[in-house]
C-alpha positions in Angstrom: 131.3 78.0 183.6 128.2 79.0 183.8 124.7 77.2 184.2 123.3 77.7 180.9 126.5 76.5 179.5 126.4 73.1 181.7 123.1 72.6 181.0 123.8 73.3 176.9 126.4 70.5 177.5 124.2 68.6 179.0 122.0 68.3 176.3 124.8 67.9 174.3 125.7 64.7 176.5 121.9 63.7 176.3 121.9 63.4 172.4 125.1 62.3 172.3 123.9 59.2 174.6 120.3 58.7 172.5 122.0 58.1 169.3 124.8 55.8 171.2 121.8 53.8 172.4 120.0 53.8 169.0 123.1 52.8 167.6 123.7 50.5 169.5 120.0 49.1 169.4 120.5 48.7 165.6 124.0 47.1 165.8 122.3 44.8 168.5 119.7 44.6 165.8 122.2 44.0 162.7 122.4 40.4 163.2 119.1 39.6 163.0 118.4 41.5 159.9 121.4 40.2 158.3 121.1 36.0 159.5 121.0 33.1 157.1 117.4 32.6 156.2 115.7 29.7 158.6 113.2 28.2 156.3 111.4 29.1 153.1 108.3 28.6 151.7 106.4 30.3 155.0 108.5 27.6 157.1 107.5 24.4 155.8 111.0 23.8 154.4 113.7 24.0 157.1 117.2 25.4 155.9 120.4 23.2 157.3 123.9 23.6 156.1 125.6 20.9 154.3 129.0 20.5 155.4 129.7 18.2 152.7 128.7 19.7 149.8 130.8 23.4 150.5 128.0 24.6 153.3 125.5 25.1 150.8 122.2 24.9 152.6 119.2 22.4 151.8 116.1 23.9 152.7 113.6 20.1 152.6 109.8 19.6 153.5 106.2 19.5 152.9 104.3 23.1 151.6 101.1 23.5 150.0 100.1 25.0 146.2 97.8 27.4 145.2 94.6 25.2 146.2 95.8 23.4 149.1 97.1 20.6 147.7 100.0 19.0 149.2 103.7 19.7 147.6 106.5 18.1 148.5 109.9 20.3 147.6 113.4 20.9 147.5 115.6 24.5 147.7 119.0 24.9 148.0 120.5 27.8 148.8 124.4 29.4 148.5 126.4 29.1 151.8 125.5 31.8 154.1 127.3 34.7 153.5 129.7 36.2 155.9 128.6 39.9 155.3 125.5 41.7 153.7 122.1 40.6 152.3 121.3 36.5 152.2 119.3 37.1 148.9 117.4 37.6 147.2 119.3 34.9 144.5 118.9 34.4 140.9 117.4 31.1 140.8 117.4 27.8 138.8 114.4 25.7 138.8 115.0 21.8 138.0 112.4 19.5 137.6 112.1 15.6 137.5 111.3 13.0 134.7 108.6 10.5 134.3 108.9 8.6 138.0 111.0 10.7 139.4 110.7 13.1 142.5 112.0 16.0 143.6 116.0 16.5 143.0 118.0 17.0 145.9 121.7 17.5 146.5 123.9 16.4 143.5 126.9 17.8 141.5 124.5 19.8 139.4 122.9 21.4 142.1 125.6 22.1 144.4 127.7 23.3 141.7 124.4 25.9 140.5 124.3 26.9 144.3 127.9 27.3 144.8 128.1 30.0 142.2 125.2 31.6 143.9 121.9 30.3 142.3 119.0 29.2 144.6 117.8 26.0 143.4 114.3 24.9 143.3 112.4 21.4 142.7 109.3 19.8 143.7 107.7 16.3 143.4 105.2 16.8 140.5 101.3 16.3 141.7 100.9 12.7 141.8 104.6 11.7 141.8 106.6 10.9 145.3 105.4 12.6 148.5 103.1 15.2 146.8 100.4 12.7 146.5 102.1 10.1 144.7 101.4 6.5 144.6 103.1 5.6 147.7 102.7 8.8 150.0 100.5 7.4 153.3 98.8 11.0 152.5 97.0 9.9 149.0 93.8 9.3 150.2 93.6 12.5 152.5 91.9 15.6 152.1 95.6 17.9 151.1 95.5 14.9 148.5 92.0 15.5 146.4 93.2 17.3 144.0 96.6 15.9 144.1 96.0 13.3 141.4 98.7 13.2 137.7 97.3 15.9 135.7 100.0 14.6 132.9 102.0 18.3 133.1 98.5 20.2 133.2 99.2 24.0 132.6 97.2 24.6 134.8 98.1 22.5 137.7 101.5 21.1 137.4 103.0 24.3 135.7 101.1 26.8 137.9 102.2 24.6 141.1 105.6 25.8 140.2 105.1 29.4 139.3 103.0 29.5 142.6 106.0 28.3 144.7 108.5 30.4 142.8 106.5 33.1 143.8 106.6 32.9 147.2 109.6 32.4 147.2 110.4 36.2 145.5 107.7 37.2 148.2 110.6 36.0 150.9 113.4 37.6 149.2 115.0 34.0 148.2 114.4 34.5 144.8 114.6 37.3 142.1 111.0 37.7 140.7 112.5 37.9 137.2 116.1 35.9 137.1 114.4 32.5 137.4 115.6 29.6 134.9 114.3 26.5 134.6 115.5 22.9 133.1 114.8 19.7 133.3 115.0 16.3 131.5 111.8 14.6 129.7 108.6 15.3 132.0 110.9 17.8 133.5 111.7 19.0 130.1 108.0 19.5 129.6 107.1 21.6 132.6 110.4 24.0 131.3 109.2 24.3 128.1 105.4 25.0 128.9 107.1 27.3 131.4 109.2 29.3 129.0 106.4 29.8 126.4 104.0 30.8 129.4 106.9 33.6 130.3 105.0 35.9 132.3 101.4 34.5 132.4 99.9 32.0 134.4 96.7 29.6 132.9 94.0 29.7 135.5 91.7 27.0 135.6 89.0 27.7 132.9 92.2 28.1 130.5 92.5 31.6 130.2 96.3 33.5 131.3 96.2 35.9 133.3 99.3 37.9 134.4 101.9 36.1 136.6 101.8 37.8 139.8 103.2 36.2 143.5 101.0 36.4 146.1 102.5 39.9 147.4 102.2 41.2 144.2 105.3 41.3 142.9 105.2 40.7 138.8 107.1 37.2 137.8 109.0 35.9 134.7 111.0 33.1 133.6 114.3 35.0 132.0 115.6 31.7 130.3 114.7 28.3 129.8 117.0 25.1 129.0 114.7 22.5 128.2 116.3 18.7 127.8 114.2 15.7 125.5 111.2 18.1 126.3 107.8 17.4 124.4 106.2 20.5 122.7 103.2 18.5 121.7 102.3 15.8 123.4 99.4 13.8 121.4 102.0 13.7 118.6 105.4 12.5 120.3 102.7 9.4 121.6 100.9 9.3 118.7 102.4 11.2 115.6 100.6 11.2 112.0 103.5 12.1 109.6 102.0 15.7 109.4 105.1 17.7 111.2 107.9 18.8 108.6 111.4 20.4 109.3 110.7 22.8 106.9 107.5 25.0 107.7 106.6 28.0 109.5 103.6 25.9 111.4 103.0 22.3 112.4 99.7 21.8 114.4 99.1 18.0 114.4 95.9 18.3 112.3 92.7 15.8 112.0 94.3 12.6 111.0 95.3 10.9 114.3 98.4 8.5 113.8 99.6 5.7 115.4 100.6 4.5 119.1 104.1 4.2 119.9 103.0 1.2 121.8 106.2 -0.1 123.4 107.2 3.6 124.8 103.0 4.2 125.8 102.5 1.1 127.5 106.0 1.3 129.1 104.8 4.6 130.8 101.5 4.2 131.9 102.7 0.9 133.5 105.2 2.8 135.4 102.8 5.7 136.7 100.7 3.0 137.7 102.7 1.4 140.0 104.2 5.0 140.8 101.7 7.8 140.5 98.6 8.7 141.1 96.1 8.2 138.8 92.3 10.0 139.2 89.7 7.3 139.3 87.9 6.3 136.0 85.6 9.2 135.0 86.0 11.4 137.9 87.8 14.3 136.2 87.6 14.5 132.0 90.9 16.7 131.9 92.8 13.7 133.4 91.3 10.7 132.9 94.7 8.7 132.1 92.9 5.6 132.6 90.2 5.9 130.3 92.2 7.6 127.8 94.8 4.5 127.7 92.1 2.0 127.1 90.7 4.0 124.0 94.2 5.0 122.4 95.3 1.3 122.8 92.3 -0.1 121.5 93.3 0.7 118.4 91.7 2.4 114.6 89.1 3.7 114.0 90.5 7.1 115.7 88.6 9.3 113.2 85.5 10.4 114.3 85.6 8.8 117.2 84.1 11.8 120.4 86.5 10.2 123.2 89.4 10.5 120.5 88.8 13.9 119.8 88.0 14.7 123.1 91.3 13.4 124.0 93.2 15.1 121.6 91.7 18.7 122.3 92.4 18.4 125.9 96.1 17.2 125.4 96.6 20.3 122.8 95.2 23.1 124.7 96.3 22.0 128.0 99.4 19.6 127.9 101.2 21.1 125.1 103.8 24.1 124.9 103.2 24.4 120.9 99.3 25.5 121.9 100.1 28.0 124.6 98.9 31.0 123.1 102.4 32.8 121.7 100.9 36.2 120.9 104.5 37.1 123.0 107.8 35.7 122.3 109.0 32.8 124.7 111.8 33.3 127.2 115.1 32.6 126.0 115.4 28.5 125.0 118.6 26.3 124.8 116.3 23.2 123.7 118.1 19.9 123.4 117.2 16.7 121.5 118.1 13.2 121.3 119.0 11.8 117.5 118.5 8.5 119.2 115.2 9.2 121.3 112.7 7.4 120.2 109.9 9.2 122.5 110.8 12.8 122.1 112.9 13.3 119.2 114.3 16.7 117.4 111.2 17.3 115.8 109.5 18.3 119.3 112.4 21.1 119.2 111.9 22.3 115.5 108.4 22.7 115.6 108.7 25.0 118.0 111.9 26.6 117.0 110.6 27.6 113.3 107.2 29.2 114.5 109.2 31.2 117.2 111.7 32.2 114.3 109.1 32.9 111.9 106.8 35.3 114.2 109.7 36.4 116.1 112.9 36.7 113.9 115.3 38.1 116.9 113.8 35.7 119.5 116.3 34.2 121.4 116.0 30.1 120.9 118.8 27.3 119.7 119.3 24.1 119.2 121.5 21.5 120.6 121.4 17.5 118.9 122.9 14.9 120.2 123.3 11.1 120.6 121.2 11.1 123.8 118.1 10.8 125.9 115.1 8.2 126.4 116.1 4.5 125.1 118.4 3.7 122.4 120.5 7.5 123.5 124.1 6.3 124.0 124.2 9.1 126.4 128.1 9.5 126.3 129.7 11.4 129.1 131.9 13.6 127.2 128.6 15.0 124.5 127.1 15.2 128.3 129.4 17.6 129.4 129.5 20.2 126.3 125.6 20.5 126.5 126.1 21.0 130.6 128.9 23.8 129.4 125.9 25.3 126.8 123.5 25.2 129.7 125.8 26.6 132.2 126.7 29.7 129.7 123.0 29.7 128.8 121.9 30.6 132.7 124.9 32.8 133.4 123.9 35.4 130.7 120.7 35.9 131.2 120.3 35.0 134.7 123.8 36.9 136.0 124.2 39.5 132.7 127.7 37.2 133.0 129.7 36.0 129.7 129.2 36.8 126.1 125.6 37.3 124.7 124.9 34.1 122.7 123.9 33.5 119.5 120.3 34.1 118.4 119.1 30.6 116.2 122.8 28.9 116.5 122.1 24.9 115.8 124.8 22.7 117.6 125.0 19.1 116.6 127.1 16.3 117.8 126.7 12.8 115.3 125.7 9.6 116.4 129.0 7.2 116.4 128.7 3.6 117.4 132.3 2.4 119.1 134.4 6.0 119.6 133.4 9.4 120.3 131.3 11.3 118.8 131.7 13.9 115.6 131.7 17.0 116.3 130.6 19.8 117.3 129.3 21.2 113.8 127.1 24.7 114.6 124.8 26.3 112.0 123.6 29.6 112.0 119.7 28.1 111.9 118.5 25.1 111.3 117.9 25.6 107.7 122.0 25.9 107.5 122.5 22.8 108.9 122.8 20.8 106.2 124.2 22.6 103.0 124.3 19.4 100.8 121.7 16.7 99.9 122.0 13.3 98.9 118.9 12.0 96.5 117.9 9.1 95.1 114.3 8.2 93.0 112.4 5.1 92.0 109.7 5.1 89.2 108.9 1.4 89.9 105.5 0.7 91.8 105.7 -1.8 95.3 102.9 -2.1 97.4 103.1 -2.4 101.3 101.7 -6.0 101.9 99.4 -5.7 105.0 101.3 -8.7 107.1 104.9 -8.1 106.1 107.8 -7.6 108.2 110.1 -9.8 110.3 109.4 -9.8 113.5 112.7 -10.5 114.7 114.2 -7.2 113.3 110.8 -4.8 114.7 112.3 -6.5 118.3 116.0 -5.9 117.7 115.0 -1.8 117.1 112.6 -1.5 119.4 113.8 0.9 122.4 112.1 -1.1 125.1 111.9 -4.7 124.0 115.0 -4.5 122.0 116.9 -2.9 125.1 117.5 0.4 124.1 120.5 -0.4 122.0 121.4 2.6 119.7 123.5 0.5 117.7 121.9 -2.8 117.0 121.9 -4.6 114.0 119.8 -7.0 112.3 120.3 -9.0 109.4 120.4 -6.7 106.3 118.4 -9.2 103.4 115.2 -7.4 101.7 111.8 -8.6 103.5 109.1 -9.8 101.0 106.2 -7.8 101.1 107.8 -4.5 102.3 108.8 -1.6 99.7 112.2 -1.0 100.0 115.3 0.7 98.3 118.9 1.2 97.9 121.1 3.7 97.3 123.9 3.6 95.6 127.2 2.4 98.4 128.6 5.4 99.6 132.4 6.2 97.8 135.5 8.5 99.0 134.7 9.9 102.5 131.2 8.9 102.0 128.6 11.4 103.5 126.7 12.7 106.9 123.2 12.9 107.4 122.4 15.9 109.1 118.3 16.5 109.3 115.2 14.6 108.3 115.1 12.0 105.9 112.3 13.1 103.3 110.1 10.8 101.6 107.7 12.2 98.3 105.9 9.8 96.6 102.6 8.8 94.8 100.6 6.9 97.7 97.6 5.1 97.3 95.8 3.7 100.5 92.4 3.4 100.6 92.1 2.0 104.1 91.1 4.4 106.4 93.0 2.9 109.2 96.5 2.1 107.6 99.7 3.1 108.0 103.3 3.5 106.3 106.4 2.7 109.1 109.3 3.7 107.7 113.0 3.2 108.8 116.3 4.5 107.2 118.8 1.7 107.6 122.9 1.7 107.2 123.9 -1.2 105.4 127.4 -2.5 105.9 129.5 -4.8 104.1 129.3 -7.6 106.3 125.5 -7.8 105.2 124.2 -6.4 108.7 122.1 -3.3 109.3 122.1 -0.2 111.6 118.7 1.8 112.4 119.8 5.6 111.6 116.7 7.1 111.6 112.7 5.7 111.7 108.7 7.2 111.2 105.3 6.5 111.2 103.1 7.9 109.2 99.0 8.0 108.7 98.6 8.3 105.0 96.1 10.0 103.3 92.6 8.4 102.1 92.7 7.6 98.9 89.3 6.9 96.8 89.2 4.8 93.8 92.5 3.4 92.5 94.0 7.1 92.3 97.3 7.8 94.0 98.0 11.2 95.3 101.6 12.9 96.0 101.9 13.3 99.4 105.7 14.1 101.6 106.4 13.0 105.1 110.0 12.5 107.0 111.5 10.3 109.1 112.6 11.8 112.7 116.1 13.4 112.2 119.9 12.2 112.8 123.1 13.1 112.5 124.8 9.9 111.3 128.1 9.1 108.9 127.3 6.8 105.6 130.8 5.5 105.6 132.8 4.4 102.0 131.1 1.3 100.9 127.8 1.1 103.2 124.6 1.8 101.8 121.7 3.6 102.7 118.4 1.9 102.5 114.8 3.0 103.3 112.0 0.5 104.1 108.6 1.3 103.9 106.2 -1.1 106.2 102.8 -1.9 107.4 104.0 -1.3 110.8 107.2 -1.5 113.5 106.0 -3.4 116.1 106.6 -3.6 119.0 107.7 0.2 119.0 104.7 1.3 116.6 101.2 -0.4 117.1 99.4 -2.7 114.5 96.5 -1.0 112.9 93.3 -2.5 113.1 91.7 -2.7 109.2 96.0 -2.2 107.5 95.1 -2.4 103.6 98.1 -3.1 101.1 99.6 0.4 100.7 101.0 0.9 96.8 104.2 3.1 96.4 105.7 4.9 93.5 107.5 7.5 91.9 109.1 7.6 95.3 111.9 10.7 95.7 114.3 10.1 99.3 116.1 13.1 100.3 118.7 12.9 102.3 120.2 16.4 104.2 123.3 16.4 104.5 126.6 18.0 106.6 129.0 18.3 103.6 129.0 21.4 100.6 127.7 20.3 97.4 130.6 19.2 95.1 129.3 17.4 92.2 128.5 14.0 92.1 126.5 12.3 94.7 126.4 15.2 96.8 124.0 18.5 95.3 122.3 21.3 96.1 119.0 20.9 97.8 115.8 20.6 96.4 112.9 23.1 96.5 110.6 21.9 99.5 107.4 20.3 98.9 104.9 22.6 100.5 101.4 20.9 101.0 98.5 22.7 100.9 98.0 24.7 104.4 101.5 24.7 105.1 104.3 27.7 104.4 107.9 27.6 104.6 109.2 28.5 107.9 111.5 31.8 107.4 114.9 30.4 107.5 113.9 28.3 105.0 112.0 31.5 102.6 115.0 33.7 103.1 116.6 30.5 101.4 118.8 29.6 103.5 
């Protein structure tokens, strides 16, 4: 051999050697690439393996938001894998109610990480150690802006897109398979989330594109909002304005009266919880000042704090306000029939302007027997809504399971003693219920100011009352209230299924008065169950002239067995759950129409076809309802 060939092998050897070593230097490498991730959240939340819940890994600590204040948060991550990338992971946010904190390890969110969701949660600003009312760091400088912004889009929902966003910035999350739920405050932040989409509202209330921090453009891909609020000024305070029926339900001028039991009940607790801003320190979220006026009673109208009040809690604390110029992401919203606080109309508000502006938006419905007081809350309804969430998150999330269907209403009926009825679906909500029951009264009765037994207001209350869905009261007429009765209910009797609709000619000249009204089942042993219940802020009549005006009771899904009877009780107030007026005039009542929606087919007899709705002026029918039905 000669020397040019040894030194041709040589080289040979040479290279040969160089990529052995480079190979070697990335397998030596390889690991480090490849490890579980640490931390998140730019190492604030260490990442530990829990042996106990199938090695999926809780990552726990203290981080900071977008403007420095402190955030106390949650993520858990799948079990390491044994080969391959460790994200980034389609993720799940979850968010806490009303005095809650941020949600740790449980069978929800071990399950969602075992099937290879990162999971997400936080303490809200001003709730547990993100400032709350017992973290040491309150009064501290990470802590000044860390004060209950009541669900502030601009505070409370940006806190979470921020941290979302880093989290896509570390390759933990995918920037645009993020899903969020949550149950009452929590069902809030999802709902303000999924209307927001894409966009995040900066300070002065503008949007502005949602971006993380590298860049990288964000979205929420589906939302699965439980006993959410989508405005917030009328689930606290509603006037009777919202129907079931029309395209758009913006609460209006009038402002209507306190749920005082459910108010009172909350603001007590984020006292002693939260973390309220001092008196007059920030207009936006002056929860203090704002309790004192709204609980002080009439007059409302025309009052500047009032309306100040109002404007702030509609164009800040409200998903129904967020400008919708773009469709929301995908929504699986779920009601209580028994929820005093946020009941179904929060859902179908929202549900028939989305329908109406975008007809192929994905958004249903799911009613139930559950939520905030007086929700029996019955394991097994519990577990088919978890099975609707579950397929809900794995479509859109994974691109796993059939696509669902766009507008589908699922209901399950409120049962006292047994299981529930159901599941009944509809292909919108104006298909929910094909019959109607209906029943009119000529005669005139007027509302006497001080009427109503006490006793019963207690019994129905959700707070005082103990949240009972199924009390009963005595079922004898009260003196001075306006009440009627249907006809008992024959053969297999009938189902409500929707709002209770009340037309009538309505003359109430005081300013500050009310009409409560409550549909009642009457059985034969001469006791009553609450089915469904509404306050209402008449209009102002002048003179002696009645006018025809329409309102509805909050809906339910709820059997009128053979031989009870349905009966509708118009007061000057349900105290303890509804406040007293200040000024309530007699109220006068007549030609009164109650429609009834209900599950079963029109067959003759009780049981028709439904009635053209009453449109006021300002309103249109929502489309469902236009296409007719």
């Amino acid at each position: 051999m000669h020397l040019g060939g040894c030194k041709g092998m040589e080289r040979r050897l040479i290279r040969t050697s160089l990529a052995a070593a480079v190979a070697l230097g990335i397998l030596a490498l390889a690991p480090s690439a490849q490890a579980a991730i640490p931390s998140v959240l730019g190492g604030d939340l260490p990442c530990s393996p829990q042996p106990s819940a199938g090695d999926v890994r809780l990552c726990s600590g203290v981080t900071h938001t977008f403007d420095g204040t402190k955030i106390d948060a949650n993520v858990i991550l799948p079990p390491a894998p044994a080969s391959g990338a460790d994200g980034p992971y389609p993720t799940i946010g979850t968010f806490h109610g009303w005095g809650g904190s941020k949600i740790g390890l449980d069978s929800r969110t071990q399950g969602w990480a075992s099937r290879g969701y990162a999971v997400f949660s936080m303490s809200d600003r001003g709730w547990g150690n993100s400032c709350g009312g017992q973290d040491p760091d309150r009064a501290g400088p990470q802590c000044a802006k860390g004060y209950n912004h009541l669900m502030d889009d601009r505070y409370e929902v940006r806190d979470a897109q921020y941290l979302l966003s880093l989290l896509a910035d570390e390759a933990v999350t995918q920037p645009t398979r993020i899903g969020v739920t949550g149950p009452s405050y929590g069902g809030g932040i999802s709902m303000a989330l999924a209307a927001l989409r894409d966009r995040i509202m900066l300070p002065d209330g503008t949007l502005a594109p949602w971006r993380s921090p590298a860049g990288t453009d964000m979205g929420i891909a589906a939302a699965a909002p439980e006993i959410p609020w989508t405005d917030l000024a009328y689930s606290l305070m509603p006037n009777g304005r919202t129907l079931d029926y029309v395209a758009d339900a913006p609460y209006g001028n009038r402002v209507g009266v306190e749920k005082q039991s459910f108010v009172a009940g909350l603001y007590a607790l984020g006292q002693a919880l939260s973390n309220y801003a001092p008196p007059g320190t920030d207009p936006d979220a002056d929860l203090d000042t704002w309790f004192a006026a709204i609980n002080a009673g009439e007059p409302y109208d025309g009052n500047p704090l009032t309306a100040d009040i109002l404007d702030e809690i509609e164009s800040h604390h409200s998903s129904y306000y967020i400008d919708h110029s773009e469709a929301p992401a995908p929504l699986l919203i779920s009601n209580g029939w028994t929820d005093d606080l946020f009941p179904p109309d929060e859902a179908i508000r929202f549900y028939n302007r989305t329908r109406t502006q975008y007809p192929g938006a994905q958004l249903n419905l799911f009613f139930m027997d559950y939520g905030h007081q007086r929700g029996q809350n019955k394991t097994a309804d519990t577990a088919v809504l978890r099975a609707r969430q579950e397929a809900w998150f794995d479509y859109y999330l994974k691109g796993v399971g059939a696509a669902p269907p766009s507008g589908q209403v699922e209901t399950l009926t409120k049962v006292c003693g047994g299981p529930s009825a159901g599941p009944y679906f509809a292909a919108n909500w104006a298909k929910a219920a094909p019959g109607e029951v209906r029943y009119a009264s000529v005669a005139s009765q007027t509302i006497v100011p001080v009427a109503g037994d006490p006793t019963i207001g207690r019994a129905f209350d959700p707070i005082a009352g103990g949240g009972a869905a199924c009390a009963t009261a005595p079922a004898a007429d009260q003196a001075g209230v306006a009440t009627y009765r249907l006809p008992a209910a024959s053969g297999s009797g009938y189902t409500l299924m929707g709002s209770p609709t009340v037309v009538a000619d309505i003359n109430s000249a005081g300013p500050t008065s009310q009409i409560a009204a409550r549909l009642l089942d009457v059985a034969p042993d001469g006791t009553e169950t609450l089915v469904a219940r509404a306050l209402y802020r008449p209009d102002i009549n002048s003179g002696s002239t009645p006018t025809r005006q329409v309102f509805q009771l909050h809906p339910d899904g709820w059997k009128f067995a053979a031989g009870h009877v349905a009966k509708l009780e118009l007061l000057p107030n349900d105290a303890p759950y509804g406040r007293v007026s200040n000024g309530q005039l007699p109220v006068t009542v007549s030609n009164l129409e109650l429609r009834l929606p209900v599950l079963e087919k029109p067959k003759g007899g009780v049981i028709l076809s439904p009635a053209a709705k009453v449109v006021p002026p300002g309103y249109t029918l929502a489309r469902d309802f236009a296409k007719g039905r």
